[in-house]
C-alpha positions, 0 to 999 in steps of 0.5 A, spaced: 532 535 490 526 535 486 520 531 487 513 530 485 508 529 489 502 524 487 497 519 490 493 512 489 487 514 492 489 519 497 496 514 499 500 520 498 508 519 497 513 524 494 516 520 488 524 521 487 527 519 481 534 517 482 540 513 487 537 513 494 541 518 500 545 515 506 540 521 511 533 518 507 531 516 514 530 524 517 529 526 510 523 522 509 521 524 517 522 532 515 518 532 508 512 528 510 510 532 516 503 535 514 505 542 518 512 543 516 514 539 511 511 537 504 506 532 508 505 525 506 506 518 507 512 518 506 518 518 500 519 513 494 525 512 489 525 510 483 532 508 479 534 503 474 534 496 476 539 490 474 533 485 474 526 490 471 525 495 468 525 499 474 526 499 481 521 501 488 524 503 494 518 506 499 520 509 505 515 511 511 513 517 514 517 515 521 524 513 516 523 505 515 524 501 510 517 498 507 518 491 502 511 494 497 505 499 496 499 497 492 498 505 491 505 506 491 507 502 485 501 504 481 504 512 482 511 509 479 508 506 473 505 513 472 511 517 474 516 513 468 510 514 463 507 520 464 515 523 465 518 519 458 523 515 462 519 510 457 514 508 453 512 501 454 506 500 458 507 493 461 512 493 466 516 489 470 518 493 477 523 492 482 520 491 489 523 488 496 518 483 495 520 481 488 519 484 481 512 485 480 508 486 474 503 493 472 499 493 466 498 502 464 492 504 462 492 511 458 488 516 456 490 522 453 498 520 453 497 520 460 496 513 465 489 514 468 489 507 472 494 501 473 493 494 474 497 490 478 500 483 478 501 483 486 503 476 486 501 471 491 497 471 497 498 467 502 493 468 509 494 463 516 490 460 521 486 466 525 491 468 531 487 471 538 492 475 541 490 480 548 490 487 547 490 492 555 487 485 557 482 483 552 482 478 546 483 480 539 482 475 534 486 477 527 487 473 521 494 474 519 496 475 511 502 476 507 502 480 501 509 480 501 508 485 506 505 483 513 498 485 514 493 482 521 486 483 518 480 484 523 473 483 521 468 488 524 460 488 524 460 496 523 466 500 521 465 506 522 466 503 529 473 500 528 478 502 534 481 504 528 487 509 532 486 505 538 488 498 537 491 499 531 498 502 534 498 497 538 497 492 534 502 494 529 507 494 536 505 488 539 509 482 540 506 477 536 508 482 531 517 482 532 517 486 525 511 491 526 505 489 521 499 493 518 492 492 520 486 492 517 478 493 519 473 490 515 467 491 514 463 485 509 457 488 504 457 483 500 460 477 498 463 482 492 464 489 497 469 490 502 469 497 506 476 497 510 480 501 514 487 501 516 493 503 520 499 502 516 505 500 519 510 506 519 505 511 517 499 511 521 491 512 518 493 513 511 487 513 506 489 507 503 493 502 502 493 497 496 496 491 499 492 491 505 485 492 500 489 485 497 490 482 504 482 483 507 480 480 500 485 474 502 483 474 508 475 474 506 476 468 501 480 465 506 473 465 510 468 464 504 465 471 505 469 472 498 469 468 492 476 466 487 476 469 481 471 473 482 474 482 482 471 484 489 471 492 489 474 494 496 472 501 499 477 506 502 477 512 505 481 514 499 476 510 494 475 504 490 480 498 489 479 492 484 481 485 487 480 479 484 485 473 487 485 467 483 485 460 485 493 459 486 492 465 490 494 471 485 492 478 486 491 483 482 489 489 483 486 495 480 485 502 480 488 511 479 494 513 480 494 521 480 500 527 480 499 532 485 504 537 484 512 539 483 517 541 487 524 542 490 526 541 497 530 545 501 531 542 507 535 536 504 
């Protein structure tokens, strides 16, 4: 099997261009580890669709299923360009969470940046859940995809691989959820951190940049319609949520290598 390893700011996943396999739970759990596999933070298909001109399916590290990556389909849209597999640069994807829409930036007759159609967001009433005995207050957000979103004053302090598991786990949460740590710079900059559900600390993730900037609206430390730039530990993503709550992001797509899998 080969597979092309590329990365959205450091979210890295291996990118297989065909039908997914019946063993792709292990298989995703053998060639992520970092010691003994290829290293990632999972696995991503991509096949003909019925309904779009592609179709996504994600795969964590720990072998399930995600419904959308921010970073993920942004490497899709490079992968189908950069691979020939076609030559438009606006392109409908099927996703688990619905079909969205990428817009490819080319430099050199390679994509060099993608922006993103997310969809709409939608952020609930702030949730006080108890951790080991102690209150913690999240604000719940969906990007098609679950997220508790947590605003800190220092993120450099964030429990970031403490209370992030155990929120991912906690029972207020029956389907698992990525939480986020966020740190407000300006009403035109979040700093943010994450623990992805399924994965663990990732360098970034797109739908959770889109999901603190929801929730930082919600709070008025953001405004609509304005791009607010969030910093990762992978880089910058460009999120801009309009009034009826559409989100578009933007940001890098990078191919990292090539390579064949002998263990499938």
């Amino acid at each position: 099997m080969h597979f092309t390893k590329m990365h959205g700011l450091g979210n890295d996943y291996l990118y297989v261009y065909g039908e997914v396999p019946e063993n792709i739970a292990e298989l995703s759990i053998k060639l992520s580890e970092r010691h003994f596999g290829a290293g990632s933070d999972g696995m991503i298909y991509i096949s003909k669709s019925d309904i779009a001109d592609f179709k996504m399916r994600i795969f964590n590290a720990d072998g399930s299923e995600a419904k959308m990556c921010g970073n993920g389909i942004r490497c899709v849209g490079k992968y189908v360009y950069d691979k020939g597999y076609t030559d438009k640069t606006k392109l409908k994807i099927e996703t688990l969470s619905g079909i969205k829409l990428l817009d490819l930036q080319i430099s050199a007759g390679k994509v060099k940046s993608v922006t993103v159609n997310m969809g709409k967001a939608e952020a609930k009433e702030d949730m006080t859940i108890t951790v080991d005995g102690e209150a913690v207050t999240c604000t719940p957000v969906s990007v098609g995809n679950p997220h508790a979103v947590i605003f800190v004053k220092d993120i450099e302090k964030a429990p970031l691989t403490t209370l992030g598991p155990k929120i991912e786990h906690h029972e207020a949460f029956p389907d698992g959820v990525n939480v986020e740590f966020v740190e407000v710079i300006s009403e035109n900059e979040l700093r943010m951190r994450v623990w992805e559900r399924g994965s663990g600390v990732t360098m970034a993730c797109g739908t959770g940049a889109c999901a603190s900037v929801m929730a930082a609206v919600s709070k008025r430390f953001c405004e609509y319609n304005s791009q607010v730039a969030v910093r990762l530990d992978g880089g910058t993503l460009r999120i801009e949520i309009s009034d009826d709550k559409t989100v578009t992001m933007t940001g890098p797509a990078e191919t990292v290598y090539e390579g064949e899998c002998e263990i499938c």
